[in-house]
C-alpha positions in Angstrom: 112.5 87.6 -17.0 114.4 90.8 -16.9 112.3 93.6 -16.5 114.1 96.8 -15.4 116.3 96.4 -18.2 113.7 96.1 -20.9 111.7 99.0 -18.9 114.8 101.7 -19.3 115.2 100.6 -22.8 111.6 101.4 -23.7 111.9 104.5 -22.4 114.9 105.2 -24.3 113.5 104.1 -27.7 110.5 106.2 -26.7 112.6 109.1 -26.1 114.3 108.5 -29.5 110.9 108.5 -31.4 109.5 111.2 -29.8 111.0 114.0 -28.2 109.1 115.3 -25.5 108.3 118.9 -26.5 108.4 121.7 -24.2 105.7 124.7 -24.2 106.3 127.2 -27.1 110.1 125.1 -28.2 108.1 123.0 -31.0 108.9 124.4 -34.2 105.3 124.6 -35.4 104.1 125.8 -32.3 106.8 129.1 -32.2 105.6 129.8 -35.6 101.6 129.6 -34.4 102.5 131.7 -31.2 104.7 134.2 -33.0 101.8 134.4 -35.6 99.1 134.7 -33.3 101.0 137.9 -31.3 101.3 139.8 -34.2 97.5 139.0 -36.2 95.3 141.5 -36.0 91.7 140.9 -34.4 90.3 139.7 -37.6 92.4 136.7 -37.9 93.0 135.8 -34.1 90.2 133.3 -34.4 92.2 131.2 -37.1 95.5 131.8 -35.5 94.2 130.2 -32.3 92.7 127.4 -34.0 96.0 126.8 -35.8 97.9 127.1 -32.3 95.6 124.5 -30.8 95.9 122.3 -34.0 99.5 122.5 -33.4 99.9 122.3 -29.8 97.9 118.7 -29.8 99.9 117.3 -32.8 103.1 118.5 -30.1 101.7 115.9 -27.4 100.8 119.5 -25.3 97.4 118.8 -24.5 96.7 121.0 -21.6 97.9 123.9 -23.5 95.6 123.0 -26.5 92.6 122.5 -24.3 93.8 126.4 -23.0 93.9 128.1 -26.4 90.7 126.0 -27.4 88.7 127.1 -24.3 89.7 131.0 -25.7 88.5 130.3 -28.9 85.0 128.4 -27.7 84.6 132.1 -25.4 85.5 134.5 -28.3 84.0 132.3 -31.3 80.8 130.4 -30.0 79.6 129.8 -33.4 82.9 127.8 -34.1 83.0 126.1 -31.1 80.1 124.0 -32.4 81.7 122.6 -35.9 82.6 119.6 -36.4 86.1 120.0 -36.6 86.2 121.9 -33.5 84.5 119.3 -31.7 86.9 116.5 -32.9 90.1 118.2 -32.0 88.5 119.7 -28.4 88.1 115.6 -28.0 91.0 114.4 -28.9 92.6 116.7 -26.4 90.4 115.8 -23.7 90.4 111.9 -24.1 94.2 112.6 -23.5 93.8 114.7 -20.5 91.8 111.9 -19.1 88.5 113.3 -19.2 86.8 111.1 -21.3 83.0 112.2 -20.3 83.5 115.2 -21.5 85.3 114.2 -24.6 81.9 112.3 -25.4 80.2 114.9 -24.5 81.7 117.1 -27.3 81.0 114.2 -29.9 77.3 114.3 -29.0 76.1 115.7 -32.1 74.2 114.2 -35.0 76.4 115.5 -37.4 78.7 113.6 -36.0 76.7 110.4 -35.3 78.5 108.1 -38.0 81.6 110.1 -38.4 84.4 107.4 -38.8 86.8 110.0 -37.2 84.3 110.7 -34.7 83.6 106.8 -33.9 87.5 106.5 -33.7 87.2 109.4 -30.6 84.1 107.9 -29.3 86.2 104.4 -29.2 89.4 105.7 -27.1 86.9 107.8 -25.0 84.4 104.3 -24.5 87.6 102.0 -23.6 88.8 104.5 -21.4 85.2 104.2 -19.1 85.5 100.2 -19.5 82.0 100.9 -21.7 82.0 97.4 -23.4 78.9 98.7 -25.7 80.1 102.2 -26.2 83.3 100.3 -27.5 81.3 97.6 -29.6 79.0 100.7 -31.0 82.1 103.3 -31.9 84.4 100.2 -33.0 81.9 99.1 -35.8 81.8 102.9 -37.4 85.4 103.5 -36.8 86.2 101.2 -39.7 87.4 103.4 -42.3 88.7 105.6 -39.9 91.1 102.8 -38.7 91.6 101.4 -42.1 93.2 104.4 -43.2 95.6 104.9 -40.3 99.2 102.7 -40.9 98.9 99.5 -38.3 101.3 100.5 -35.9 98.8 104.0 -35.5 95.8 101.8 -35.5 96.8 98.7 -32.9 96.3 101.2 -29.6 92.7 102.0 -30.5 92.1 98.0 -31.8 93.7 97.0 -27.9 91.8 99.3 -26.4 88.8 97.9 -27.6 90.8 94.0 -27.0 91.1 95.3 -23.5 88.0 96.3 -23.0 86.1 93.3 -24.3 88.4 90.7 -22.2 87.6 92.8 -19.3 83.9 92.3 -20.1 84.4 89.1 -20.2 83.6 88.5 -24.3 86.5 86.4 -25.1 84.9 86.3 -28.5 85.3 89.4 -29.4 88.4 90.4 -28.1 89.8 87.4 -29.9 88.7 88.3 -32.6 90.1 91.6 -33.1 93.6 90.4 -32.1 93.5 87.7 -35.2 93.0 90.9 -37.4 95.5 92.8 -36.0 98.9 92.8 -38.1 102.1 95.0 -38.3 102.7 95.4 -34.7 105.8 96.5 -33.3 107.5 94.5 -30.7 106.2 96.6 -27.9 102.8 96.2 -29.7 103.3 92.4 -30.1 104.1 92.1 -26.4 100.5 93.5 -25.5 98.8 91.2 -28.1 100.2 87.9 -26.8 99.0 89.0 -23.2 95.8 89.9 -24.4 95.9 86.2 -26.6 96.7 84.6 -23.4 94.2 85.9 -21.2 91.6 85.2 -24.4 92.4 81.2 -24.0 92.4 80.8 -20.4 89.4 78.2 -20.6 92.8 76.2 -22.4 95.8 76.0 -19.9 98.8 75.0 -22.1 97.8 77.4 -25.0 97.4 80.3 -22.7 100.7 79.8 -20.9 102.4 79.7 -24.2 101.5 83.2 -25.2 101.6 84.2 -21.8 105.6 83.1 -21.6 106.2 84.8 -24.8 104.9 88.1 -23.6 106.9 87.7 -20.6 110.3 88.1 -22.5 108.3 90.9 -24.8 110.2 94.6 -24.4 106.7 95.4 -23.2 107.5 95.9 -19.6 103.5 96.2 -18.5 102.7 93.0 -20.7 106.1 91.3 -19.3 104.6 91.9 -16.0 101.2 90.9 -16.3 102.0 88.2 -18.3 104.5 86.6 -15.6 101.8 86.8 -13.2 99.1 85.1 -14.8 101.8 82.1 -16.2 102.9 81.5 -12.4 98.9 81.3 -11.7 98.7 79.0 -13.9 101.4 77.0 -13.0 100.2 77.1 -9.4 96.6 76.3 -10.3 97.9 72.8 -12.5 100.0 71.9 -9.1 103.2 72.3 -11.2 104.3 75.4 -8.9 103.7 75.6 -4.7 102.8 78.8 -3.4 105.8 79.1 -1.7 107.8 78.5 -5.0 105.6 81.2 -6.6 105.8 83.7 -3.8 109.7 83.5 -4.3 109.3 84.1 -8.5 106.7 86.6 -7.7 107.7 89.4 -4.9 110.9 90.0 -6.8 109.2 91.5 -9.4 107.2 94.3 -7.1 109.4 97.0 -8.0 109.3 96.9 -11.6 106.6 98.8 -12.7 104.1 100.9 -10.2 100.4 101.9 -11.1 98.2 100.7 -13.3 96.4 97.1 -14.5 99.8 95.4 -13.7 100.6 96.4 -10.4 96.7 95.2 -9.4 97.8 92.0 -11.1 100.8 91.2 -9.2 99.6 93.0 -6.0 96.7 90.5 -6.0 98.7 87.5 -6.7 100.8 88.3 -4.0 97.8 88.5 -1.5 96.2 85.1 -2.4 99.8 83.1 -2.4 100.5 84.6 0.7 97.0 83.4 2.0 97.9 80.2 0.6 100.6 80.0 2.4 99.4 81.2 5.7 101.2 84.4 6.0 97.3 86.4 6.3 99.1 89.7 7.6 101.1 89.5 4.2 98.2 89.0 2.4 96.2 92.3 3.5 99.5 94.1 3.2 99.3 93.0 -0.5 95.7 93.5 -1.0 95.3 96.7 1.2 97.8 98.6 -1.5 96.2 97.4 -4.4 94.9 100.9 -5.8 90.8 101.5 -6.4 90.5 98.3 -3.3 89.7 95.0 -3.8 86.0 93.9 -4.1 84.7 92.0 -0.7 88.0 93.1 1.1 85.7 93.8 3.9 84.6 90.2 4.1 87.2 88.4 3.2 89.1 90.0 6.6 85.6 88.8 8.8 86.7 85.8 7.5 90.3 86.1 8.3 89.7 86.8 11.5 87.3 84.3 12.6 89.9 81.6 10.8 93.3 83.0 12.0 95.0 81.7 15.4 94.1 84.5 17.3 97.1 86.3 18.3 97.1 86.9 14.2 93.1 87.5 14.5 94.3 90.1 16.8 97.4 91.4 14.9 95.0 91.9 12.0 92.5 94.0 14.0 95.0 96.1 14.5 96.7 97.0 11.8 93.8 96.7 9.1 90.9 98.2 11.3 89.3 99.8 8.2 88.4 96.7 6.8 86.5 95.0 9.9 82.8 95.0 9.8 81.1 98.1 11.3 78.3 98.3 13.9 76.7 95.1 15.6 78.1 93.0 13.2 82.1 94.4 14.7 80.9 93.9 18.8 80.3 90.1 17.6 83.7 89.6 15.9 85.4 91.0 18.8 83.2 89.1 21.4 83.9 85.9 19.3 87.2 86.6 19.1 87.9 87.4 22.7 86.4 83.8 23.8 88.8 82.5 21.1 91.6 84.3 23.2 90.5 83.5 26.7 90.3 79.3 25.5 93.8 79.6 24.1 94.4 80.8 28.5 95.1 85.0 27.0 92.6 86.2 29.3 94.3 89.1 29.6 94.1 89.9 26.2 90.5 88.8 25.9 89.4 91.8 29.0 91.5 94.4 26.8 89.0 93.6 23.5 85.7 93.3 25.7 87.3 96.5 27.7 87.1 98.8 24.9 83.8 97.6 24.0 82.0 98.2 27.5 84.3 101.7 27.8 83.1 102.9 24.4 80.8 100.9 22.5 77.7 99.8 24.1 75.0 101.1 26.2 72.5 100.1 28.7 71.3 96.2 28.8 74.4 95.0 26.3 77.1 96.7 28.1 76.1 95.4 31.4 75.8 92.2 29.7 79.1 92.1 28.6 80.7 93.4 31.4 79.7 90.7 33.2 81.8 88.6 30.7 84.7 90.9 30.5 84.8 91.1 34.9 84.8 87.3 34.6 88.3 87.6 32.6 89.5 90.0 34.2 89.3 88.2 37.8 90.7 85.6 35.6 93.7 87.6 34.3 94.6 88.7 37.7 93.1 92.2 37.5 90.1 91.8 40.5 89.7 95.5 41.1 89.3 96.7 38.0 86.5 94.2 37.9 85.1 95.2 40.4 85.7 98.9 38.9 83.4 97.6 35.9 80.9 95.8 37.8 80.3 99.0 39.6 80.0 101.3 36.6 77.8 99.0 34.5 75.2 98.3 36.7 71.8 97.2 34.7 68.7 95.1 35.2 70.1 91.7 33.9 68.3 88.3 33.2 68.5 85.8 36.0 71.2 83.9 34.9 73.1 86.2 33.6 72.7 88.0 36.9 73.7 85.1 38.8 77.2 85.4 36.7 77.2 88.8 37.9 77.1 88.1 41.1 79.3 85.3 41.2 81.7 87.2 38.8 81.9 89.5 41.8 82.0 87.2 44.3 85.6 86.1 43.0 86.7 89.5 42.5 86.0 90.1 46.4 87.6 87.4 47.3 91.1 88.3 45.5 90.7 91.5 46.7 90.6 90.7 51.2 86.8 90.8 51.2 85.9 87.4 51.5 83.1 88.0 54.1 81.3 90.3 51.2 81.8 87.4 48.7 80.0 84.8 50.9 77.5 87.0 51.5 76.8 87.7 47.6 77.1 84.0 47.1 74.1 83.4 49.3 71.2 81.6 47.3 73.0 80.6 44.3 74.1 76.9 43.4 75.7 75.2 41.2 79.7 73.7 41.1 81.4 77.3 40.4 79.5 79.0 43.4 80.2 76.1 45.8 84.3 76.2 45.2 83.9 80.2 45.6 82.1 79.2 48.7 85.2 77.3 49.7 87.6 80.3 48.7 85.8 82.4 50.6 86.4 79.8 53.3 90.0 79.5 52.8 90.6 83.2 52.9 89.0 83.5 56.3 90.4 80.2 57.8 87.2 78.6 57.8 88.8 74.9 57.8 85.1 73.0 58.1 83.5 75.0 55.4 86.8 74.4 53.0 86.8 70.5 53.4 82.6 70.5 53.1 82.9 72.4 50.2 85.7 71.2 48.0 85.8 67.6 48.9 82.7 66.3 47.1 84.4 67.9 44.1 88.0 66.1 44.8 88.5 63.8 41.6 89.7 60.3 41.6 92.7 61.2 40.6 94.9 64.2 39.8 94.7 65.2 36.3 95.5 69.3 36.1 96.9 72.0 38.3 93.3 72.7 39.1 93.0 69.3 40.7 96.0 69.8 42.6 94.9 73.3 44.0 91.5 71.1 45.5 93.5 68.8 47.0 96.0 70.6 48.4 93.2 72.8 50.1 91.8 70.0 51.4 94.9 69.1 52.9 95.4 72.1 54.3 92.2 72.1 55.9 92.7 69.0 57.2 96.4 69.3 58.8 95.0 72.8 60.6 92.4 70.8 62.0 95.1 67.8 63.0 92.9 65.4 60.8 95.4 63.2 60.5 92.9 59.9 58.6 91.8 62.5 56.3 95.6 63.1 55.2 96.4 59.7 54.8 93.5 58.7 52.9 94.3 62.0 50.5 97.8 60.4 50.3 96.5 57.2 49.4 94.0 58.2 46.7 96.5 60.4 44.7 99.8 58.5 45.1 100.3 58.5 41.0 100.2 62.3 41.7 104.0 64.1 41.1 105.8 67.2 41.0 105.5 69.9 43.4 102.3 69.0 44.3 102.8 65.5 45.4 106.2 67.0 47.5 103.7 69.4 49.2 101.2 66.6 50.4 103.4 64.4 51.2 105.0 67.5 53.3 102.0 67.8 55.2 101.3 63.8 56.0 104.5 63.6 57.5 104.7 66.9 59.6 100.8 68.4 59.9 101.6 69.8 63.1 104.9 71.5 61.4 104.4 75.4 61.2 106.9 76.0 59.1 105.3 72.8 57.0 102.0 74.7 57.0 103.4 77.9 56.1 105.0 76.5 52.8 102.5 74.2 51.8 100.0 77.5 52.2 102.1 79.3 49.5 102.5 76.6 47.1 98.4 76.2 47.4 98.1 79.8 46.4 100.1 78.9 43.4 97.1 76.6 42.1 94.1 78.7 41.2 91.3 77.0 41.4 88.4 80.0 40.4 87.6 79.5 37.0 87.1 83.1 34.8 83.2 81.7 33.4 80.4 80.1 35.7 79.5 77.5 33.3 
């Protein structure tokens, strides 16, 4: 399909058709205006009404609506014929005022005018007013009977549109198999509309919808292409991938309306499909007038998404996240999502903002404990420390106990490991016994290291956390020239390998080495072994 062709060849047999008139250059209208400067008072009335007559029949609307809002101020009494009333909305309907345009046509003697219902029709499809459309379409008859059927088929689709909108296939059908005489442009709309009519019935749909695609209606071409390629994707004859690469050439051919919503949606859902979710949003975030349960569909995007995306779409599309408690959750889930994938770092920066300007009292304290906890975590000790001191709250007991711990390891990885022990006092539980034994190893308190972390050694080396136990324990040991206690660590973790195994193996052979030590010692430090939660 061709479209930017077909496009610039509408517009050229438009342009042929109808030149585009410019204020006061229409023949009739230089006659009206010439007229009207030389009437006297007495006839200025009618020579106005004959200038806004003219002007509207000249496509120049605004300036009609002009000379008729003169009249309506000079000539009340004429303001409220019929006639008057007819022509003020036609001109309105085309300035895209269509309230007002029924406004004007709320009379009774023009209740079951068939020029009137033929107004009341454009003005109805215009507002998407299914019964306003059903009402006005039925005494519009003879008004559209009389008109020749390439002057009648914009009202008839208007009223096709609108009842397909609605949702009454029935109808709209129904008025396409009576309509006859089209043009090709015309003709191009009516197998859309025929297409979207049978979409209960696959095959017969995509048949009108592929001829409309090669129509010289570029809006119906459009629309058309996108709802075949749905199709297609929808019977499994088309990936989204395949339909992605048909469909995002097409985003430049025609901007605005019903068709760029079409396409603009189509492109969101493939590229959901496909698991490009940024792409999607892009797509659905431009779609003009928004898309209906945008705002969940992102909650949901969010919670599903890896979350490095989770967090690229936070970021770009934050008018669509949920607002108020329902947002501090997202992010909080969100952040644990980061911190298990081991970006703690990025998981302190979304709980950061939160504590800094979100909550208040109880739940910021609460979370701060949680955000400190990633932050010692993430390598950042004194700032968690910097939280812990400006969120202070009365806290349940166990979340207190976090708090204290929480603290505890941020002491420690800041030199203060005699203020760590001493906040660690009272509490059990594995995560405060290896701070314990941190606290130990910072102050060279060999003893209270092998006390602590041995129980917790396990039969054999799985993780780098493992290897940070042992190797403190080995440490310990050599500084205290225990030399059983290295062999028996050697024997129990012989399958163990890599730099770890090089360091113990270091340290059985020369414990007394100083040089031995002092290596060993910095690979240890390599190996953390305080975990960011106290579960």
């Amino acid at each position: 399909m061709r479209l930017a062709p077909r496009r610039l060849l509408l517009f050229a047999v438009l342009g042929l058709a109808i030149p585009a008139p410019v204020s006061g250059d229409a023949p009739n209208v230089r006659a009206a205006l010439q007229a009207l400067s030389v009437a006297p008072d007495a006839e200025r009335p009618e020579r106005r009404w004959r200038l806004a007559q003219d002007y509207a029949a000249a496509g120049l609307h605004a300036e009609a609506d002009g000379v008729l809002g003169v009249l309506a101020a000079d000539s009340p009494r004429r303001a409220e014929t019929s006639e008057f009333r007819l022509l003020r909305a036609e001109v309105l309907i085309a300035l895209g005022a269509p309230e007002m345009a029924l406004a004007a046509l709320d009379t009774p003697a023009l209740a079951e005018v068939p020029a009137a219902c033929l107004q009341r029709l454009a003005a109805s499809a215009r507002l998407r007013d299914r019964t306003g459309v059903s009402a006005a379409h039925r005494c519009a008859a003879p008004a559209l009977a009389a008109l020749p059927a390439t002057a009648r088929a914009p009202y008839l689709m208007a009223a096709v549109r609108t009842y397909a909108e609605a949702g009454d296939m029935a109808a709209a059908a129904a008025v396409l198999r009576r309509m006859d005489g089209l043009s090709p442009v015309q003709q191009g709309e009516a197998e859309y509309w025929r297409g979207v009519t049978l979409r209960g019935n696959a095959p017969a749909a995509l048949t009108h919808f592929r001829r409309a695609a090669v129509s010289p209606n570029p809006i119906a071409a459009l629309r058309a292409e996108v709802a075949a390629t749905e199709i297609e994707v929808a019977a499994g004859r088309l990936t989204p991938k395949a339909a992605l690469a048909r469909l995002e050439g097409l985003d430049n051919v025609w901007r605005g309306g019903a068709a760029e919503r079409d396409l603009l949606m189509a492109l969101g859902s493939l590229r959901d499909a496909t698991g490009d979710v940024s792409g999607a949003f892009a797509a659905w975030s431009a779609v003009a007038g928004g898309v209906p349960d945008l705002s969940k569909r992102f909650s949901a995007a969010v919670a599903d998404a890896p979350p490095h995306q989770a967090v690229a779409l936070l970021g770009a599309y934050p008018d669509y996240a949920p607002q108020g408690a329902e947002a501090d959750a997202l992010i909080r889930r969100l952040a644990e999502r980061l911190a298990a994938a081991g970006r703690t770092a990025e998981a302190a920066r979304l709980l950061d903002h939160q504590v800094a300007h979100r909550l208040q009292g109880t739940a910021r304290a609460s979370v701060a404990v949680r955000l400190a906890e990633l932050l010692v975590a993430s390598g950042n000790p004194q700032r968690a420390l910097t939280v812990l001191a400006e969120t202070r709250a009365a806290l349940p007991a166990d979340l207190d106990l976090r708090r204290r711990q929480a603290e505890a390891a941020a002491r420690i990885r800041t030199g203060a490991a005699a203020e760590a022990r001493a906040l660690l006092a009272g509490i059990d539980g594995r995560h405060a016994d290896i701070l314990r034994a941190e606290a130990a190893w910072a102050l060279g308190d060999w003893p209270a290291v092998i006390a602590g972390l041995e129980p917790m050694l396990p039969e054999s080396a799985a993780s780098a956390r493992d290897a940070g136990l042992i190797l403190r324990v080995a440490v310990a040991a050599a500084r205290q020239g225990d030399r059983d206690r290295l062999r028996s660590l050697e024997r129990r973790y012989r399958t163990m390998r890599g730099q770890a195994a090089r360091a113990l193996e270091a340290l059985v052979d020369a414990p007394r080495d100083p040089r031995v030590l002092a290596a060993v010692t910095e690979t240890v430090s390599a190996y953390s072994v305080i975990e960011g939660s106290a579960a």
